[in-house]
C-alpha positions as a LaTeX table, in Angstrom:
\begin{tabular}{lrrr}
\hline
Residue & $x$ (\AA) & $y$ (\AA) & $z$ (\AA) \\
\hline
Unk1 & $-28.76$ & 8.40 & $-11.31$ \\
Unk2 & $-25.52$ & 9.98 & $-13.06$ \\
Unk3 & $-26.04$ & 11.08 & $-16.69$ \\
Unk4 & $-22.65$ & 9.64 & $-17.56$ \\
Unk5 & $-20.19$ & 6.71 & $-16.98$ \\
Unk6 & $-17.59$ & 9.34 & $-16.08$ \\
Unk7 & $-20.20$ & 11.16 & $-13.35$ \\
Unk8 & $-21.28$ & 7.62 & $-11.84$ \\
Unk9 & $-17.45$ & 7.11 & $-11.89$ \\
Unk10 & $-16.81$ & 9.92 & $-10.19$ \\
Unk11 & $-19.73$ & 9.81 & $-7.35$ \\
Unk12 & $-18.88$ & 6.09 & $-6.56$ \\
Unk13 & $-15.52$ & 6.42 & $-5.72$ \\
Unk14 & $-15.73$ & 10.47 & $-4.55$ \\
Unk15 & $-13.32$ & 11.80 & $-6.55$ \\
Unk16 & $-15.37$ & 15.61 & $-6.29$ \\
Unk17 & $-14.19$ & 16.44 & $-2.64$ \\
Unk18 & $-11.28$ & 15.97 & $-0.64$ \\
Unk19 & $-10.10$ & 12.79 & 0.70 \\
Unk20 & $-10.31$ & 12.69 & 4.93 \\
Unk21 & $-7.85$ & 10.22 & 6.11 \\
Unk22 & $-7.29$ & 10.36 & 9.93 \\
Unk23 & $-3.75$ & 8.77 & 11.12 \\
Unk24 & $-4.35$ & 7.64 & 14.93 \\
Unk25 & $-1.28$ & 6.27 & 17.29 \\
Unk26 & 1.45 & 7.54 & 14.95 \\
Unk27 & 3.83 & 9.84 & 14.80 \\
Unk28 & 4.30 & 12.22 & 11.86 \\
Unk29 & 7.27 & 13.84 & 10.60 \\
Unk30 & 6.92 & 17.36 & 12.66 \\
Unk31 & 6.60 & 15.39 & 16.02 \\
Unk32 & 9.51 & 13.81 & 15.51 \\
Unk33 & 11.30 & 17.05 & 14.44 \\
Unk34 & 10.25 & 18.92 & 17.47 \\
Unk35 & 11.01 & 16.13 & 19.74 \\
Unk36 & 14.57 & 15.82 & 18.46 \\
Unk37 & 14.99 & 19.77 & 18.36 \\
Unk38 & 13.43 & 19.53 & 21.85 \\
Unk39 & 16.61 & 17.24 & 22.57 \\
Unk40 & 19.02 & 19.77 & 21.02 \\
Unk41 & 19.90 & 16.86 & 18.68 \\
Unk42 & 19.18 & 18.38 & 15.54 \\
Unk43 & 20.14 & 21.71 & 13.91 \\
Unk44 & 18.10 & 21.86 & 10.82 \\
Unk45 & 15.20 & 23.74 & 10.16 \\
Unk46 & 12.12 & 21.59 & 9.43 \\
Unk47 & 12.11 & 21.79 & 5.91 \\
Unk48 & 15.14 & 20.38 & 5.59 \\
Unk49 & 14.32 & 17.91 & 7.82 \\
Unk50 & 11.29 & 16.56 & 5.68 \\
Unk51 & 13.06 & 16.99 & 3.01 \\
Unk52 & 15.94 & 14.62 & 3.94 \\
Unk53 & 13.11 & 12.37 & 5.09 \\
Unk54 & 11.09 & 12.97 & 1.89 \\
Unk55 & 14.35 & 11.74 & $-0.33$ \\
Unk56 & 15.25 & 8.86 & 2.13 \\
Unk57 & 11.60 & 7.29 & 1.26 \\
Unk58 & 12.00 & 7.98 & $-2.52$ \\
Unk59 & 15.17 & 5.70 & $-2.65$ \\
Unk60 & 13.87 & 2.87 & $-0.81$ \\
Unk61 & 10.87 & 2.73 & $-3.30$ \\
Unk62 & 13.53 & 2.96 & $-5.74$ \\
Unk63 & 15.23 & 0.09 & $-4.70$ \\
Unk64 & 12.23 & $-2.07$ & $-3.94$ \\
Unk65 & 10.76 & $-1.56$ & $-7.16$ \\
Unk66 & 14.81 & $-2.69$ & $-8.73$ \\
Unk67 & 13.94 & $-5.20$ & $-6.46$ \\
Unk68 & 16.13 & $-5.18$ & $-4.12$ \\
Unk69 & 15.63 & $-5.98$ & $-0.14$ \\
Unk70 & 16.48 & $-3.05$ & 2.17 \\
Unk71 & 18.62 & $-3.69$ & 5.71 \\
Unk72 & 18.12 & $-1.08$ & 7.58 \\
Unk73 & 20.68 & 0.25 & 10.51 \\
Unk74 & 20.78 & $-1.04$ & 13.80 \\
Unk75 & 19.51 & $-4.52$ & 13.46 \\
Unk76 & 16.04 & $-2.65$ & 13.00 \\
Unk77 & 14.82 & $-5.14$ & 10.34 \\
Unk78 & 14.98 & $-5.72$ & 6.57 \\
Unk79 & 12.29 & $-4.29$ & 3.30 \\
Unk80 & 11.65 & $-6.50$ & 1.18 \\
Unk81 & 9.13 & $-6.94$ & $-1.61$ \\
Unk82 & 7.68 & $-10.56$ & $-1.72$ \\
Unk83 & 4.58 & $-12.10$ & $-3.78$ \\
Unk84 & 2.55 & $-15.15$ & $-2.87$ \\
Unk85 & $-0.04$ & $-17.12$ & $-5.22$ \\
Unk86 & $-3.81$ & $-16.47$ & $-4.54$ \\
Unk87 & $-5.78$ & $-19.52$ & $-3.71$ \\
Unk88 & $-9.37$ & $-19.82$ & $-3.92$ \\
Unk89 & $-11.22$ & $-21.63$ & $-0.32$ \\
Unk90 & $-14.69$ & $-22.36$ & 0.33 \\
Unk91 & $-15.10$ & $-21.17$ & 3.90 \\
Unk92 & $-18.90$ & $-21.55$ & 5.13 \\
Unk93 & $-20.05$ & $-22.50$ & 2.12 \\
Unk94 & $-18.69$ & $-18.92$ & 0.62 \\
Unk95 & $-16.22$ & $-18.35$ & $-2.31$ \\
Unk96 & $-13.20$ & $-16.55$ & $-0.76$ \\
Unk97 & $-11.00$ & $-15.11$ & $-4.00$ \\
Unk98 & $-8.02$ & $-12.71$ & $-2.20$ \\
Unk99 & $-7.40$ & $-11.44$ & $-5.45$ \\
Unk100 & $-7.65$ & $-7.93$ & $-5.65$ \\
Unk101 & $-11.00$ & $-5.85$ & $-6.92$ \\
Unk102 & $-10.81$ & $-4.88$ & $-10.43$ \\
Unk103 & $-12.21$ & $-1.44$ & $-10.23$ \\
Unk104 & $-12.87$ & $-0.49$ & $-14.05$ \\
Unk105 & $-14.89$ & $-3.74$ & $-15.07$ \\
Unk106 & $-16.69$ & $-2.97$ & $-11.50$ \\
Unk107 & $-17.76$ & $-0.03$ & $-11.93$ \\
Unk108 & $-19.19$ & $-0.55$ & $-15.98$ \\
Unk109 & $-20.92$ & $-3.84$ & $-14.31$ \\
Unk110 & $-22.75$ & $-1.19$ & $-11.73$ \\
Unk111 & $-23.78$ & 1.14 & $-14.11$ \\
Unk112 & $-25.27$ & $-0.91$ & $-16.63$ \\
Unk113 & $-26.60$ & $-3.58$ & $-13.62$ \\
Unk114 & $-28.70$ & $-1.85$ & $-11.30$ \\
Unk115 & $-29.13$ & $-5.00$ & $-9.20$ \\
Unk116 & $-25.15$ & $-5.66$ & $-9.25$ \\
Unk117 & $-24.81$ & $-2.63$ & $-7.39$ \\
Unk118 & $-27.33$ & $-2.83$ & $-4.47$ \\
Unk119 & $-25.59$ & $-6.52$ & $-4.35$ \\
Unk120 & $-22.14$ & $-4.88$ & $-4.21$ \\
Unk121 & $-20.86$ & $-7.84$ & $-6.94$ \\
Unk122 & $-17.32$ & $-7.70$ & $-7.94$ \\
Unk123 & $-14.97$ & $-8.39$ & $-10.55$ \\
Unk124 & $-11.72$ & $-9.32$ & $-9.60$ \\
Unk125 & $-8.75$ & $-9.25$ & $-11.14$ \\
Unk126 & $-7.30$ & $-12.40$ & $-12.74$ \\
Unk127 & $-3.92$ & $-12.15$ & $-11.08$ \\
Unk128 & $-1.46$ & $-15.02$ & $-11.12$ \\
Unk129 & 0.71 & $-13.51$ & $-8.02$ \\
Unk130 & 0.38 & $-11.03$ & $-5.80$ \\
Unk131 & 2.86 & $-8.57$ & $-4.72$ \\
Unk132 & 3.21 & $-6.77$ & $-1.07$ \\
Unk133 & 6.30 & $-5.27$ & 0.74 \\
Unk134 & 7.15 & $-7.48$ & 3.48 \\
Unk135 & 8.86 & $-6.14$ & 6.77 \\
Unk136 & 11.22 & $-8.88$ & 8.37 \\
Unk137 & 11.42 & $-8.54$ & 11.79 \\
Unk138 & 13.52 & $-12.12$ & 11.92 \\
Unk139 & 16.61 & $-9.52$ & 11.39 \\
Unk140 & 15.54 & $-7.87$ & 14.01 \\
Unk141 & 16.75 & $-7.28$ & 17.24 \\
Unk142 & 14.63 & $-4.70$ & 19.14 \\
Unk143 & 12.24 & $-5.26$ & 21.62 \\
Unk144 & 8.01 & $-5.00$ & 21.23 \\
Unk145 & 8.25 & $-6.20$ & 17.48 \\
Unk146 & 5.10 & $-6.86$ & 17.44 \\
Unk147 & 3.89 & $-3.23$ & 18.07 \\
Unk148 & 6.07 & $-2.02$ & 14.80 \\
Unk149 & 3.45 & $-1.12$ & 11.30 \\
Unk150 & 4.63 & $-0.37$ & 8.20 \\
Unk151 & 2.10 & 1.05 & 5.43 \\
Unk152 & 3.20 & 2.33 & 1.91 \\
Unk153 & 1.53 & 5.20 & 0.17 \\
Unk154 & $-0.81$ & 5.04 & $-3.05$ \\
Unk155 & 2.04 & 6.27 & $-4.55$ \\
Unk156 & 3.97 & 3.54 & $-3.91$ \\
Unk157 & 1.62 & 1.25 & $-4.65$ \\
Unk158 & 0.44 & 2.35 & $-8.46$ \\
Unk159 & 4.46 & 2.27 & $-9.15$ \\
Unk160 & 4.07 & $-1.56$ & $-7.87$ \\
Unk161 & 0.99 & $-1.98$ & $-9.99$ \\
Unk162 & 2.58 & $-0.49$ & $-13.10$ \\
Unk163 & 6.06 & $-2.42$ & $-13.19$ \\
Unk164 & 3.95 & $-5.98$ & $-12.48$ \\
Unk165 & 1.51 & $-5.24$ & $-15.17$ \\
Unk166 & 4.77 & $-4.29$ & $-17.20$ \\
Unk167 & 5.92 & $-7.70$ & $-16.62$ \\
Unk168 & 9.25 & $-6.18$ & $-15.43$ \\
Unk169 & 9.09 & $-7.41$ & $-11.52$ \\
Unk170 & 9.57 & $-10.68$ & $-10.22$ \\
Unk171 & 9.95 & $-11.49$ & $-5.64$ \\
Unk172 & 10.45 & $-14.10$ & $-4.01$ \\
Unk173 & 7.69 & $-16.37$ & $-3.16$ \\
Unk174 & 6.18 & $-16.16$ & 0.52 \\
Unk175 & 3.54 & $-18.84$ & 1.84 \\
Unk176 & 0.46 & $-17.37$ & 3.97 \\
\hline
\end{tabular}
């Protein structure tokens, strides 16, 4: 067992080495660079191309967290940052709560609990709404919508986290 919070901290949620993330059946930024240069569509280097692509992403999480929707070109689709209102169900006799794990009271439960941890017992948060970018494929008109994922990054998300627990954010309300 860790000698302090901070170590037990630290070893639960491995914090001490890199994080491996694998991305499968995507492309990244330099495939789609050297396919377009391939093309002889493009006459930037590749820096400047990820860092045009870089910006472009910065002011759409700008404008979602001003909360406004985004329509982008081409009938491709529209952003747009929507909350819902967490119910609780009994499903199989279970307590489902979709309310997201508060991490902090968690983790102090697990290190002074012992049997709270080999139980993996959670605290979640007591959230009224809850907030998620929403990608409208109703605008839409392309074909194989269905095949189209859209994921934000952490950073992205902890700028979320902080203007709702601000108080500063309000969506519209979505039902699902």
């Amino acid at each position: 067992m860790s000698n302090s919070f901070s170590e037990f901290r630290k070893e639960i949620l491995k914090v001490s080495k890199p994080r491996n993330y694998e991305i499968t059946h995507s492309y990244e930024i330099r495939d789609i660079y050297r396919a377009l240069r391939k093309e002889k569509k493009l006459s930037l280097n590749e820096r400047q191309f990820s860092d045009i692509i870089r910006n472009v992403n910065k002011k759409i999480a700008y404008y979602l967290l001003q909360e406004e929707d985004i329509i982008l070109p081409h009938k491709m689709g529209r952003l747009e940052l929507r909350k819902r209102i967490p119910e609780l169900k009994i499903k199989d006799g279970k307590l489902i709560a979709p309310m997201p794990i508060d991490w902090d009271k968690t983790l102090k439960l697990w290190w002074e609990d012992e049997e709270a941890k080999t139980d993996k017992q959670v605290i979640r948060l007591e959230s009224k709404e809850i907030f998620r970018l929403n990608y409208n494929k109703v605008y839409a008109s392309y074909k194989n919508k269905d095949y189209f994922k859209l994921t934000t990054n952490r950073k992205f998300k902890n700028a979320l986290k902080c203007r709702v627990n601000e108080g500063g954010l309000d969506a519209y309300l979505i039902d699902k």
